[in-house]
PLY file of the C-alpha trace (Angstrom):
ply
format ascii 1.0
element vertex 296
property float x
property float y
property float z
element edge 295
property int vertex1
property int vertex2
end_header
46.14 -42.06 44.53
44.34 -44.86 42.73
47.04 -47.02 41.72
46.54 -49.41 45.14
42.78 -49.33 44.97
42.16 -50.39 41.32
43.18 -52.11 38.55
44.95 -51.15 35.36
41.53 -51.54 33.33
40.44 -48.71 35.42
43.54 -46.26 35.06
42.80 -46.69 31.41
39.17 -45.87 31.70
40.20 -42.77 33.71
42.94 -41.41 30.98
40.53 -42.30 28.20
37.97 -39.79 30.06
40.45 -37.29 30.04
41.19 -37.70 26.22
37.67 -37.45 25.41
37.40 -34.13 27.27
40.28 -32.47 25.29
38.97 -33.84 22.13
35.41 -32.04 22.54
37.23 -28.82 24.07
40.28 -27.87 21.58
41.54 -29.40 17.77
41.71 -32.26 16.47
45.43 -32.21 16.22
45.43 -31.73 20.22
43.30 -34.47 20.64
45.79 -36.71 18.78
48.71 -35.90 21.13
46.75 -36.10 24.02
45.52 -39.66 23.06
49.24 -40.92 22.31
50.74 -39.39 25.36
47.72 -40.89 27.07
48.84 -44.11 26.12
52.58 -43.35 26.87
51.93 -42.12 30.23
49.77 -45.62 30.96
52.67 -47.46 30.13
55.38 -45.31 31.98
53.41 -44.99 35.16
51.86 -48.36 34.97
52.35 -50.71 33.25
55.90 -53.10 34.69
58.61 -52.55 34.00
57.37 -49.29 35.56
59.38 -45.71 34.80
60.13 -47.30 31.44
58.30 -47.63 28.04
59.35 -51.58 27.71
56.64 -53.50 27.79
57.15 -57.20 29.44
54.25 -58.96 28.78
51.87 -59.44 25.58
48.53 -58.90 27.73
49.92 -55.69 28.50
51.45 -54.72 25.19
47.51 -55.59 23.78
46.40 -53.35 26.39
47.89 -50.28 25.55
47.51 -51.24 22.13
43.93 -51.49 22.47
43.86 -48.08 24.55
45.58 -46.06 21.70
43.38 -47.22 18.97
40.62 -46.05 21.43
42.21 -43.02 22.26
42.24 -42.26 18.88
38.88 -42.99 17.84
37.34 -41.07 20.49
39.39 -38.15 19.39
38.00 -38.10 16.06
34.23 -38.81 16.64
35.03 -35.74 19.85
36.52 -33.67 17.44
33.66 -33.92 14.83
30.67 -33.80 17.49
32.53 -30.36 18.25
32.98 -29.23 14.83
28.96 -30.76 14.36
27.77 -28.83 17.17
29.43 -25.62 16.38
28.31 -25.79 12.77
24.78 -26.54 14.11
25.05 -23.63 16.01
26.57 -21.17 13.60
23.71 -22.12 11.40
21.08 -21.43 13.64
22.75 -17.89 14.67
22.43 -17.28 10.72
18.67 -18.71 10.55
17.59 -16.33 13.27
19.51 -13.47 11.50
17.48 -14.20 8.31
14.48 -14.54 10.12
15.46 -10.61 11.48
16.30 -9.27 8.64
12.49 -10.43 7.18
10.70 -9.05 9.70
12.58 -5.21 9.51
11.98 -5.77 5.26
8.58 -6.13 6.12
8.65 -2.84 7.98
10.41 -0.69 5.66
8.28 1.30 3.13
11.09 2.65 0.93
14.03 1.47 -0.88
16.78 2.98 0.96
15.48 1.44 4.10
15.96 -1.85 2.67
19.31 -1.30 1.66
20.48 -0.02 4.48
18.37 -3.00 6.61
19.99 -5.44 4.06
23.70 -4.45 4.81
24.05 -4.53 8.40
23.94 -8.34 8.23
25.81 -8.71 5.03
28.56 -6.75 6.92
28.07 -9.11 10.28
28.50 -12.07 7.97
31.29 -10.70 5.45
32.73 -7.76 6.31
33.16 -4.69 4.77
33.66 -3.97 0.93
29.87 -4.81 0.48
28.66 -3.40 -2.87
25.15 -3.32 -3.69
23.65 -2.59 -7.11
20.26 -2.83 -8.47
17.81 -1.43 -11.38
16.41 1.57 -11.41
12.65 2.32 -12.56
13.59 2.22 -15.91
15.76 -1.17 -15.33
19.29 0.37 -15.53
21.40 -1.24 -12.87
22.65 1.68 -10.43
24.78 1.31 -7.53
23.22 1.77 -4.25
25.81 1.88 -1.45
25.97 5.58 -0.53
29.04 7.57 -1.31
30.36 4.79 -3.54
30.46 4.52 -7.29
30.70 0.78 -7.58
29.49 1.25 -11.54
31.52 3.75 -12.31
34.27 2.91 -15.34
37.51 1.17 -14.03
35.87 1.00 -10.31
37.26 -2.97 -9.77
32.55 -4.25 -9.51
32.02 -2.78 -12.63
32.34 -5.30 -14.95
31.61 -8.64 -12.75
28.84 -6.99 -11.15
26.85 -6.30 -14.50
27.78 -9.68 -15.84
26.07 -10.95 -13.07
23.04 -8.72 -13.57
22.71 -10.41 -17.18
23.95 -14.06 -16.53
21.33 -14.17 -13.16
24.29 -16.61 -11.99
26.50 -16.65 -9.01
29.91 -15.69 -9.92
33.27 -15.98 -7.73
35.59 -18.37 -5.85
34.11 -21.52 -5.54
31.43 -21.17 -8.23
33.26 -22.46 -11.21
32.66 -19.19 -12.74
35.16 -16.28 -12.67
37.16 -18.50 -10.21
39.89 -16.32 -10.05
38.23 -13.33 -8.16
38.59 -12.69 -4.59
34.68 -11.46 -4.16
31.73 -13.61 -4.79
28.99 -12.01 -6.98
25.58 -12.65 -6.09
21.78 -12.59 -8.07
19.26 -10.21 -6.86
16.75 -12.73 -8.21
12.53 -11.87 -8.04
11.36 -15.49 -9.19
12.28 -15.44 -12.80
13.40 -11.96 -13.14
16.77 -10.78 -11.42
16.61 -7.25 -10.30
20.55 -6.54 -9.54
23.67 -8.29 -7.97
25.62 -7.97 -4.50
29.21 -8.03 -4.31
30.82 -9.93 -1.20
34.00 -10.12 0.00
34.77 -13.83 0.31
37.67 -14.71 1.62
36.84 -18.71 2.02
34.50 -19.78 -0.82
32.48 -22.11 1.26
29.20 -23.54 0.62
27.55 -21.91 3.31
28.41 -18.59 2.72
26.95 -18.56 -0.86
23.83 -20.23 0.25
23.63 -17.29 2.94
24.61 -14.71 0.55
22.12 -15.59 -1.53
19.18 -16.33 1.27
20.17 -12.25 1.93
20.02 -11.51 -1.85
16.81 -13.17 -2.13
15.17 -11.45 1.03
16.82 -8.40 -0.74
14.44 -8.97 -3.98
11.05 -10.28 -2.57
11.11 -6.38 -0.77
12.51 -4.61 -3.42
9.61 -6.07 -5.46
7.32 -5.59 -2.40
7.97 -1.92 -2.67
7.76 -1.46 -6.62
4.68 -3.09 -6.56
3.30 -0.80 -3.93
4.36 2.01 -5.85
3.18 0.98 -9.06
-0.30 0.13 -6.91
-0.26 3.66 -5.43
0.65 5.63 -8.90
-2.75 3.19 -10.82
-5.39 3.99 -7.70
-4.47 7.57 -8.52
-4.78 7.42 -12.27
-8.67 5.50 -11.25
-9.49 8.27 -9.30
-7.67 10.84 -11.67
-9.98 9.07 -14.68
-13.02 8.83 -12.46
-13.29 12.19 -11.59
-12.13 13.93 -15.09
-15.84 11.57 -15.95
-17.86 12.87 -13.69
-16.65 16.36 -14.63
-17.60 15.50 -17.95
-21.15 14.54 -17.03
-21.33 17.02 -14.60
-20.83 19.63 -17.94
-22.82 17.48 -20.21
-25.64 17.47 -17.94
-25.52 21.16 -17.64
-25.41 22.06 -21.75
-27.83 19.14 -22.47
-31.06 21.27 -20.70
-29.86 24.98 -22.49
-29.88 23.40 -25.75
-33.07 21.16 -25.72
-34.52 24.29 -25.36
-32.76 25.50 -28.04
-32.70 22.43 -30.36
-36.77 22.36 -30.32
-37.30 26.43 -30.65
-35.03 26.40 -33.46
-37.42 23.22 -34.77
-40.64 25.03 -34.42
-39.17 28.00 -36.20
-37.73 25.44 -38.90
-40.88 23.77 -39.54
-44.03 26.33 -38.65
-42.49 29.65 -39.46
-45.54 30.45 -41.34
-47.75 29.52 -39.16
-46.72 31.21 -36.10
-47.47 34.44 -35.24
-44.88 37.52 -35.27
-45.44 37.31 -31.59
-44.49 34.18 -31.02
-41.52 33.90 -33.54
-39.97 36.47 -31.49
-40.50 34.75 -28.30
-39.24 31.21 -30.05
-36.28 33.46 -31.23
-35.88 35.14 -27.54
-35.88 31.66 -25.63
-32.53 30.72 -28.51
-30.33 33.57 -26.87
-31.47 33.54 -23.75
-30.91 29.75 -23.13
-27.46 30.37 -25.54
-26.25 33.03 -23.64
-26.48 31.09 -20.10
0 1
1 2
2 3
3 4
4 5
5 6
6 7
7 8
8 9
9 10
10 11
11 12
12 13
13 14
14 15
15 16
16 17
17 18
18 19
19 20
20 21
21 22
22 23
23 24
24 25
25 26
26 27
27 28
28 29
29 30
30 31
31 32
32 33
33 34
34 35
35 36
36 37
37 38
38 39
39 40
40 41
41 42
42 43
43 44
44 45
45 46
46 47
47 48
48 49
49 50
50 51
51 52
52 53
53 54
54 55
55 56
56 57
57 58
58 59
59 60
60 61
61 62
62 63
63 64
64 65
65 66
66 67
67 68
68 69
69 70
70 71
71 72
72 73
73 74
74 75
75 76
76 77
77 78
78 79
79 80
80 81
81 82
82 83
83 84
84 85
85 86
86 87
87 88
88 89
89 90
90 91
91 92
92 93
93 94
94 95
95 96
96 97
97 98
98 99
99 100
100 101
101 102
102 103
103 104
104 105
105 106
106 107
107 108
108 109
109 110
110 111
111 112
112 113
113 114
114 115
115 116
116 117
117 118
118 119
119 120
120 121
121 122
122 123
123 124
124 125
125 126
126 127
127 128
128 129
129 130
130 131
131 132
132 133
133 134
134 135
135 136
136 137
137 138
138 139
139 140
140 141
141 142
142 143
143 144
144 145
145 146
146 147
147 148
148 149
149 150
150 151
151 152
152 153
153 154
154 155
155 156
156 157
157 158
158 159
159 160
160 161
161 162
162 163
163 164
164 165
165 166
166 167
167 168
168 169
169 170
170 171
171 172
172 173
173 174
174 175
175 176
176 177
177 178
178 179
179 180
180 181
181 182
182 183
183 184
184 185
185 186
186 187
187 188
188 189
189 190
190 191
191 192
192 193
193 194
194 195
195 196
196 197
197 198
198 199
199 200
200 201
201 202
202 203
203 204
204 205
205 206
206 207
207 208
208 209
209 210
210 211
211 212
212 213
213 214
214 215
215 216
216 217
217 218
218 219
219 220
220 221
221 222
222 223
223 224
224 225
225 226
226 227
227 228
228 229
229 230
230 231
231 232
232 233
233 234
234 235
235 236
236 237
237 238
238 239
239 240
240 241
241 242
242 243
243 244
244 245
245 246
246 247
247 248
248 249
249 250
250 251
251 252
252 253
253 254
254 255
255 256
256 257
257 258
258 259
259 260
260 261
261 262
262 263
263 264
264 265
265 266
266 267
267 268
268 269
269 270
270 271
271 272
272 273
273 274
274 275
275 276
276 277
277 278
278 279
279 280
280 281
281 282
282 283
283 284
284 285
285 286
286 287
287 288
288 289
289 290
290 291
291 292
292 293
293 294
294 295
């Protein structure tokens, strides 16, 4: 429809617009046949000898020339914008998910509400086979996934998730450590202390994925901590009060003996000391005021 109306600068133009939309909309593979048939389809439909691919003149050959190597550097910088944009956008998706999963840690008050908040997205992200172990009060590293022994002898986490535990280092595909594995073993890391490991499946070791594995572990610790330290908070403000009133017991009963036996302590003085002066009378009255204030 164009071909009488413009010139073969233009027809160019056109098919280099429609390379650049299938180079933003599918692979980059695509986008490479699309530029070279691009240029082939110039040349067949337009360029003289038409209906052929000769080309008769050297202006023309240049042209298409020119074209392909345009054609072909469009698809690539299409092709990465797209694979820019959708990392750009995957990453955000994962930001907001962290910045979720912080705000329902912040809202849980016991342990097994964190784990339970904590592997809903590590299941969105990875998948299932999620293993989750951390230390107990007394720092023994206990699974924590609900009807599954992931610590128990010959159970396939055993072993790489306690060497984790100790080592405090990511181990897995991609790490350089424990290459060979098919699940990536992640830190449960409290600033300098590490309080368990995760255990991901991770099917393509990529960067990003341990970097978000380990955002999760770390949102993981700072609310496991969160909690202990509540707890440990809670159990001291009851051994204060527990201390504070076993002391005012104690001068609550101190108080009441000290009166009875000032009484006593200065009768049995008087007695001591002016026996012979006192009369019979009044020995048995010093003697009277002993058992009475004794016996109350």
């Amino acid at each position: 429809m164009l071909d009488p109306h413009v010139s073969l600068t233009v027809i160019a133009m056109i098919y280099l617009v429609g390379v650049m939309v299938v180079s933003y909309r599918f692979s980059p593979v695509l986008s490479a046949i699309s530029a070279v048939l691009s240029v082939l389809g110039l040349n067949v439909f337009f360029v003289h000898p038409r209906g052929t691919l000769a080309v008769e003149s050297t202006e023309h050959f240049l042209t298409l020339a020119a074209m392909l190597g345009a054609a072909l550097l469009i698809s690539g910088l299409s092709s990465r914008l797209r694979g820019t944009t959708e990392q750009a956008v995957w990453r955000e998706q994962r930001a907001r998910n962290l910045q979720r999963l912080a705000a329902r840690l912040a809202g849980s008050d016991d342990e097994s509400g964190i784990i339970d908040a904590v592997s809903a997205p590590l299941k969105g992200a990875f998948g299932n086979g999620i293993a989750v172990a951390l230390d107990d009060q007394a720092g023994r590293l206990q699974g924590k996934v609900p009807g599954r022994a992931v610590l128990d002898r010959g159970q396939p986490h055993a072993d790489a998730l306690v060497h984790c535990r100790q080592s405090g280092q990511v181990l897995g595909p991609g790490t350089g450590r424990w290459d060979g594995l098919s699940t990536l073993y992640v830190p449960v890391r409290a600033g300098a202390s590490v309080m368990g490991a995760l255990a991901i499946p991770s099917p393509a070791p990529l960067r990003e994925n341990r970097e978000h594995a380990q955002a999760i572990a770390d949102l993981l610790a700072g609310a496991m901590r969160r909690i202990r330290h509540a707890t440990e908070a809670v159990a001291a403000r009851a051994a204060a009060q527990s201390q504070q009133l076993r002391n005012t017991l104690l001068a609550a009963v101190s108080h009441d003996f000290r009166t009875p036996l000032a009484s006593i302590i200065g009768a049995a003085s008087s007695l001591q000391r002016q026996r012979d002066l006192l009369p019979a009378g009044e020995q048995d009255k010093l003697i009277g005021l002993i058992e009475d204030e004794a016996l109350q």
